[in-house]
Structure formats: C-alpha cells, structure tokens
MDTraj code that builds the backbone (N, CA, C; nanometers):
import mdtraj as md
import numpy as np

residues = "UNK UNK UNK UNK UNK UNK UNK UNK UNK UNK UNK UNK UNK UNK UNK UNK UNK UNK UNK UNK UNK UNK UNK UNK UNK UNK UNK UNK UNK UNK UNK UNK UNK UNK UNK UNK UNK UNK UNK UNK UNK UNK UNK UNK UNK UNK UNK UNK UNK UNK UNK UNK UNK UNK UNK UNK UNK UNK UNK UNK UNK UNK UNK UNK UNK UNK UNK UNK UNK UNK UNK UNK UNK UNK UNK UNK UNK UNK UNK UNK UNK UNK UNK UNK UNK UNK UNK UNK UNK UNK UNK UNK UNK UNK UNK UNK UNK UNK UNK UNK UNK UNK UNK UNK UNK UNK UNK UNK".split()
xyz = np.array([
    [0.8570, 0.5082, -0.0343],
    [0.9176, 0.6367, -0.0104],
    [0.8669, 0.6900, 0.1229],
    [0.9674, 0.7461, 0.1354],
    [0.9164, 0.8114, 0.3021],
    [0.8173, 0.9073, 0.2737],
    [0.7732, 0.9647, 0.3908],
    [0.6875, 1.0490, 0.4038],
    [0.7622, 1.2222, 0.4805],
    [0.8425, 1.1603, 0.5253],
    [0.9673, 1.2813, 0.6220],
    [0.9759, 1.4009, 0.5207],
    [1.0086, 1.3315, 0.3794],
    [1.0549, 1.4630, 0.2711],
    [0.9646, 1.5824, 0.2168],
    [0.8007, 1.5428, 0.2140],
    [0.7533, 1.5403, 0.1481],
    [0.6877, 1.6354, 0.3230],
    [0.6857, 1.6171, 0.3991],
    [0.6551, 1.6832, 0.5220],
    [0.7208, 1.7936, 0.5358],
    [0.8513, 1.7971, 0.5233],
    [0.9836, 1.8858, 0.5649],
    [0.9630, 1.9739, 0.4464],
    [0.9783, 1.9535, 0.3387],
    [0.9572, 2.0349, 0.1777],
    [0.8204, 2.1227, 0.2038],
    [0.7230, 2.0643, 0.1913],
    [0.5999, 2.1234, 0.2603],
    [0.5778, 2.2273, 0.3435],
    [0.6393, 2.1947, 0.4696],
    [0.6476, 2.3384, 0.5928],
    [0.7475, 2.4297, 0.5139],
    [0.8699, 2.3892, 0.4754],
    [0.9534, 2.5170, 0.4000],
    [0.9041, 2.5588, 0.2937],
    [0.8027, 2.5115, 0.2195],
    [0.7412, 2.5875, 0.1160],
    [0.6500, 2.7352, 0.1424],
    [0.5943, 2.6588, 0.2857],
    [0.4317, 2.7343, 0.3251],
    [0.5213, 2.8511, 0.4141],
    [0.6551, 2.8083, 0.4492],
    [0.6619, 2.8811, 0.5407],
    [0.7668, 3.0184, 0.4552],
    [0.7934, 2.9841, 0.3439],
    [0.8610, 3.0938, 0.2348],
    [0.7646, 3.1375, 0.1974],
    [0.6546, 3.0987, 0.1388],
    [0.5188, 3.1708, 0.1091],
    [0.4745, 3.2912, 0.2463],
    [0.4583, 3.2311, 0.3782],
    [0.4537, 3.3251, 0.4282],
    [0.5190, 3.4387, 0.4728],
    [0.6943, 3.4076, 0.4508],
    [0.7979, 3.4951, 0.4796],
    [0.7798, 3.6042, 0.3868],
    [0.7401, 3.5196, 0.2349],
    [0.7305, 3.6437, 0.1401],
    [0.6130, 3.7188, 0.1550],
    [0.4955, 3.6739, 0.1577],
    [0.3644, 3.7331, 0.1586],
    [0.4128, 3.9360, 0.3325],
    [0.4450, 3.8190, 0.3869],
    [0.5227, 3.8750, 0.4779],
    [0.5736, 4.0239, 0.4564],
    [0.7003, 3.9872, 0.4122],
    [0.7912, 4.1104, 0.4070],
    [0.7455, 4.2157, 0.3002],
    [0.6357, 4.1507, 0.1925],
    [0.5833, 4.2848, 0.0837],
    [0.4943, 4.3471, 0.1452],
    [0.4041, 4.2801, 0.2126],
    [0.3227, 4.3959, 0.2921],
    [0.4183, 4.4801, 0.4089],
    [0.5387, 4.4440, 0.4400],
    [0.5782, 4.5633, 0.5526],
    [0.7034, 4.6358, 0.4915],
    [0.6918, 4.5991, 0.3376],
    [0.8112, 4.7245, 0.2771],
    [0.9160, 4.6336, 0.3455],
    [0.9856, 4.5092, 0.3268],
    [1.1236, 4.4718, 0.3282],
    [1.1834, 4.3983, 0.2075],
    [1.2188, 4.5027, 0.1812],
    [1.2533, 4.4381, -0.0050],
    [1.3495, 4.3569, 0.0148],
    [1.4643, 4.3206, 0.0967],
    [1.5590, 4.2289, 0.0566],
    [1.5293, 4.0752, 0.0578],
    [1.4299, 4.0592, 0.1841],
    [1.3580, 3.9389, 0.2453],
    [1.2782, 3.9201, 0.1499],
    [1.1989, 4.0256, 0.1148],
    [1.1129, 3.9769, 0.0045],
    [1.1648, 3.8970, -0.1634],
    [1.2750, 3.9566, -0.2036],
    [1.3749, 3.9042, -0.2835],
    [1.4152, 3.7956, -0.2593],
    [1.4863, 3.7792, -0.1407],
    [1.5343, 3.6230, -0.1325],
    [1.4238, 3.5224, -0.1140],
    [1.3025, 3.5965, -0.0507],
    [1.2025, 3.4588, -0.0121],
    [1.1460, 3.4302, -0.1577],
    [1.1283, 3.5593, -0.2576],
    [1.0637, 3.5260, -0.3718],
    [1.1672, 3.4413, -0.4610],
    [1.2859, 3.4448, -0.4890],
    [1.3821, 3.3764, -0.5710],
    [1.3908, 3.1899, -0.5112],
    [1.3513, 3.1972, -0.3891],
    [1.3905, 3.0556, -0.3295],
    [1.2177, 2.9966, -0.3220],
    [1.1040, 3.0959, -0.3690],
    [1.0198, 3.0039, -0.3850],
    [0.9589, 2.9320, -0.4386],
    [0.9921, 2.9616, -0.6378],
    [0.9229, 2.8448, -0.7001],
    [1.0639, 2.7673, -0.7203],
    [1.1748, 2.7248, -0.6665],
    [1.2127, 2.6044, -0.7051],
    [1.1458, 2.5344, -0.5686],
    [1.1267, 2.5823, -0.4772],
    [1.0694, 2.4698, -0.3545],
    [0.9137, 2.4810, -0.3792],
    [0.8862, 2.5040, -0.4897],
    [0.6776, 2.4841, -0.4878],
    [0.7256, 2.3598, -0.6235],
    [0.8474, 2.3757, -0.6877],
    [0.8477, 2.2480, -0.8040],
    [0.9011, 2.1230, -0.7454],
    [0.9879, 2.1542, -0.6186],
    [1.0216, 2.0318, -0.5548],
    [0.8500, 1.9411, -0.4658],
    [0.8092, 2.0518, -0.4266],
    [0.6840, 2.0157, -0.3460],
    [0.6098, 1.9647, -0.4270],
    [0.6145, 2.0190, -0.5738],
    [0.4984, 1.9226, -0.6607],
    [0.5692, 1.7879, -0.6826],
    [0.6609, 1.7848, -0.7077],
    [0.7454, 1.6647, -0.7439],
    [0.6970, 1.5704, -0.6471],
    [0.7289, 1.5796, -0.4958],
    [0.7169, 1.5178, -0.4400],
    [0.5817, 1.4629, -0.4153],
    [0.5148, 1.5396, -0.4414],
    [0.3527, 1.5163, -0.4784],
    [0.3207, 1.4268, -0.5622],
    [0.3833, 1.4292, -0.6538],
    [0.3595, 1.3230, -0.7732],
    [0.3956, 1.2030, -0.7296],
    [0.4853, 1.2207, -0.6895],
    [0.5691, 1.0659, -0.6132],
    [0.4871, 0.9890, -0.5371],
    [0.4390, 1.0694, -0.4636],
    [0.3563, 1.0156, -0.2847],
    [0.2524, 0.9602, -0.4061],
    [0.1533, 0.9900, -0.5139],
    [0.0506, 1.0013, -0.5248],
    [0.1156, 0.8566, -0.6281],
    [0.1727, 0.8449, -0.7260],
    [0.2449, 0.7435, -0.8004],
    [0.2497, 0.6285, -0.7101],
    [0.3147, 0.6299, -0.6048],
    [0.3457, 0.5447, -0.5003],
    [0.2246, 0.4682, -0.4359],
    [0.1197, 0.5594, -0.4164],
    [0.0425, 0.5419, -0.3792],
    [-0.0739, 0.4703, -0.4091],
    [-0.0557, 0.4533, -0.5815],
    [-0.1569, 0.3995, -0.6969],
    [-0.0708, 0.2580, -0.7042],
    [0.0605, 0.2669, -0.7366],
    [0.0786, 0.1421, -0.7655],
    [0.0987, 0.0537, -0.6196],
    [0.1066, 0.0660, -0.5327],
    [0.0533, 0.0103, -0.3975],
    [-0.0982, -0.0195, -0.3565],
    [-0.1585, 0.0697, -0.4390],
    [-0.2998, 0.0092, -0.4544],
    [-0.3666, -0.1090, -0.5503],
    [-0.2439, -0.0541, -0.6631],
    [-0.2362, -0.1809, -0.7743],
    [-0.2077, -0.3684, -0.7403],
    [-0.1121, -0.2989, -0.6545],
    [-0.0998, -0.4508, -0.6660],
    [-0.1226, -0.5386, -0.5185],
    [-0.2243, -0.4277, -0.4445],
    [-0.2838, -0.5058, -0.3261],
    [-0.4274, -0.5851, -0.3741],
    [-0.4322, -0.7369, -0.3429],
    [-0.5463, -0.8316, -0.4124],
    [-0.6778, -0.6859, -0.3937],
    [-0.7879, -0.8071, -0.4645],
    [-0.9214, -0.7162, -0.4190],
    [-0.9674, -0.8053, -0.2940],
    [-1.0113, -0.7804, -0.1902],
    [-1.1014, -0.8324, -0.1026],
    [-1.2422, -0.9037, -0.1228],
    [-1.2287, -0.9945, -0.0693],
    [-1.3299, -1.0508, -0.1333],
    [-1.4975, -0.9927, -0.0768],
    [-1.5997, -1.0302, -0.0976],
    [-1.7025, -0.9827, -0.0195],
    [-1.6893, -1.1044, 0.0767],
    [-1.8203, -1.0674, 0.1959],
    [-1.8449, -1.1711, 0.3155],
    [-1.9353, -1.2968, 0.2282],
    [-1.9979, -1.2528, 0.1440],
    [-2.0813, -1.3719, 0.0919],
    [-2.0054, -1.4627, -0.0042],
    [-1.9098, -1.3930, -0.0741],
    [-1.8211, -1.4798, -0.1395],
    [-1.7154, -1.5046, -0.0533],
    [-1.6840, -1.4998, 0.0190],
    [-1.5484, -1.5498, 0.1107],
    [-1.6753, -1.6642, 0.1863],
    [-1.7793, -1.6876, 0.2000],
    [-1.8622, -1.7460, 0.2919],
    [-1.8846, -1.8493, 0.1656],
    [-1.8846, -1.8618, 0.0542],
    [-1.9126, -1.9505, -0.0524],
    [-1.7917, -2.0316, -0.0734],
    [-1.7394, -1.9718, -0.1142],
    [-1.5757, -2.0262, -0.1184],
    [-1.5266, -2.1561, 0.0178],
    [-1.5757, -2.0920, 0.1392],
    [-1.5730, -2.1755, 0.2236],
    [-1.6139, -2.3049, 0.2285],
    [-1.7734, -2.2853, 0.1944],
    [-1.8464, -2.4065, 0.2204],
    [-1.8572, -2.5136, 0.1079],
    [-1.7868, -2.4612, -0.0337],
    [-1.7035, -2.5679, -0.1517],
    [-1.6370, -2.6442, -0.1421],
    [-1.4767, -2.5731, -0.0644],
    [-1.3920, -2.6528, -0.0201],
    [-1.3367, -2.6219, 0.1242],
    [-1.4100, -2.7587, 0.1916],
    [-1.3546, -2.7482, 0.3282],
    [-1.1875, -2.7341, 0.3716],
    [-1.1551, -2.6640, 0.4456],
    [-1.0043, -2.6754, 0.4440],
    [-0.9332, -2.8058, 0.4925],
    [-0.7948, -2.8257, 0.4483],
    [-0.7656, -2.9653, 0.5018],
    [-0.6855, -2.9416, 0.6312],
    [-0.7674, -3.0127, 0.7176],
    [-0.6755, -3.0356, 0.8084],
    [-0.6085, -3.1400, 0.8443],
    [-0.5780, -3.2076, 0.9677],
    [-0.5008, -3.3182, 1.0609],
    [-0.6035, -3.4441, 1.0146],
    [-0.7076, -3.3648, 1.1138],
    [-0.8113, -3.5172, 1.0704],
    [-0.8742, -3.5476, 0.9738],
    [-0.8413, -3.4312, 0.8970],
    [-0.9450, -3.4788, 0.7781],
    [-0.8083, -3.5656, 0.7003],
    [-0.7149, -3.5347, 0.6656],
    [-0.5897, -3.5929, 0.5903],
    [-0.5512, -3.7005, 0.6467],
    [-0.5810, -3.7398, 0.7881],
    [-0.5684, -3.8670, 0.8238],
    [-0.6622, -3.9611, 0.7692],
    [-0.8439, -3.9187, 0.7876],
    [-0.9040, -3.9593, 0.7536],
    [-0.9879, -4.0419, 0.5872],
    [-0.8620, -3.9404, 0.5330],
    [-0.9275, -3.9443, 0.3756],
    [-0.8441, -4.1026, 0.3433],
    [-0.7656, -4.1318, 0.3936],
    [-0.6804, -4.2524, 0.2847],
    [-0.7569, -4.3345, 0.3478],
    [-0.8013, -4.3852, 0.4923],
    [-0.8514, -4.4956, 0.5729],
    [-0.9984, -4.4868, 0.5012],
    [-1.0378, -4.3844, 0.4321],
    [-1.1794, -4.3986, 0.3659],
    [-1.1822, -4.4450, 0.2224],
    [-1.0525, -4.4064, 0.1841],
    [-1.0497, -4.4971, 0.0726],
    [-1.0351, -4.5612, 0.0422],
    [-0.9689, -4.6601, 0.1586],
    [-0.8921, -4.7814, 0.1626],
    [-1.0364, -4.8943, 0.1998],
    [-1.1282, -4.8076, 0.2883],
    [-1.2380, -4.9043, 0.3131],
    [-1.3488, -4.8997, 0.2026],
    [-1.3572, -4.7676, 0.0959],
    [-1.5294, -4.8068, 0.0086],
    [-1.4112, -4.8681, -0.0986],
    [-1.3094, -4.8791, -0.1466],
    [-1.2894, -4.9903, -0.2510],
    [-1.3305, -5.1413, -0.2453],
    [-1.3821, -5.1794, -0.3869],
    [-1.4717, -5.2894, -0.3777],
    [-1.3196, -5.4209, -0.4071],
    [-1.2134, -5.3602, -0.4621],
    [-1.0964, -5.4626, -0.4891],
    [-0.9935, -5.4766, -0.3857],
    [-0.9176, -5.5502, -0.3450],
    [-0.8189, -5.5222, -0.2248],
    [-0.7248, -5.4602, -0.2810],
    [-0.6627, -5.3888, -0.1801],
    [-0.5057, -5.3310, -0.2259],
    [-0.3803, -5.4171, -0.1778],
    [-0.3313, -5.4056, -0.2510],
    [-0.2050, -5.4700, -0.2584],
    [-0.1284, -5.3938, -0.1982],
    [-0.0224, -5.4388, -0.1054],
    [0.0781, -5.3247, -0.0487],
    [0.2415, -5.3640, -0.0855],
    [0.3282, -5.3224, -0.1572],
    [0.4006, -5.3015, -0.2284],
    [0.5571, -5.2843, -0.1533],
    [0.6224, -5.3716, -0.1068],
    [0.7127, -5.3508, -0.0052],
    [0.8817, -5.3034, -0.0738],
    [0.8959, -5.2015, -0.0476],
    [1.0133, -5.1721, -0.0807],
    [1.1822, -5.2339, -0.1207],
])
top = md.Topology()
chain = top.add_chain()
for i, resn in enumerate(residues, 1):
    res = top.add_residue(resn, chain, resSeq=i)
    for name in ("N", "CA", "C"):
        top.add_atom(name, md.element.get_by_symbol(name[0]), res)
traj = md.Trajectory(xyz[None], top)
C-alpha cells in the first residue's frame, strides 16, 4: 500500500483539527460546524489507514527470512564450501583417480 493516502488523510485531518480548534476560539460558528461535522469521519479514515500501514507492515516483517548472525553465516561457510567451476571440474577427475576398480565407459 502506498504511503501518499495515509500522508494526504493525515495533513487534512490535523489541518480540520486546526480549522476547528480555530474558529471556536474566534466566535465563527459556521466554520466551526462544518470543520466539526467533517472531523471524526476523517480521524476514522486516519485510523483506518493506520491500521493498514501498521498490518502491512507486520506481515512484511513476517515473511522477511531472519538474518543470520556473522558467526553463524561464518560456520555455515566453512561446512560447505561453495561449488564452483573448479571445484565441479575437479570432483569427477578425483574420483575417477582414488577408485581402486576401473571404470568402464559405456558408449551410447
């Protein structure tokens, strides 16, 4: 989910809060009326959206792996070497030489 809505909802909330806070201290009852009628459906949208960001936010935490530590990512390493070029070249020509029986090669 974006973040745009939840920005935009936000400033028009704070900024009806202050329109209203506003107009009761200077005696403007009509402003004060409309800012008060239009402000708890935009403080229930603002929570809403709150919930969302924060929902969103957990299960994106959920299902990112755990990191490993440096000492276990450093263990892990030195178990299994990674395979590379030479080592995968190297492994069959090593097995082909400590066998004590010959191999037979098998022609298609």
């Amino acid at each position: 989910m974006a973040r745009r809505p939840l920005v935009f909802v936000s400033g028009l909330t704070l900024g009806d809060y202050l329109l209203w806070n506003w107009s009761l201290n200077g005696n403007h009852d009509v402003i004060a009326l409309v800012a008060g009628l239009t402000l708890p459906p935009l403080a229930v949208v603002l929570l809403w959206l709150l919930a969302l960001s924060l929902a969103q936010l957990l299960a994106h935490a959920a299902r990112r792996p755990a990191r490993r530590t440096g000492r276990a990512r450093s263990r892990a390493r030195r178990r299994s070497p990674p395979l590379t070029a030479t080592n995968a070249a190297a492994e069959p020509a090593a097995a082909e030489t400590s066998s004590s029986a010959p191999s037979r090669k098998l022609a298609a």
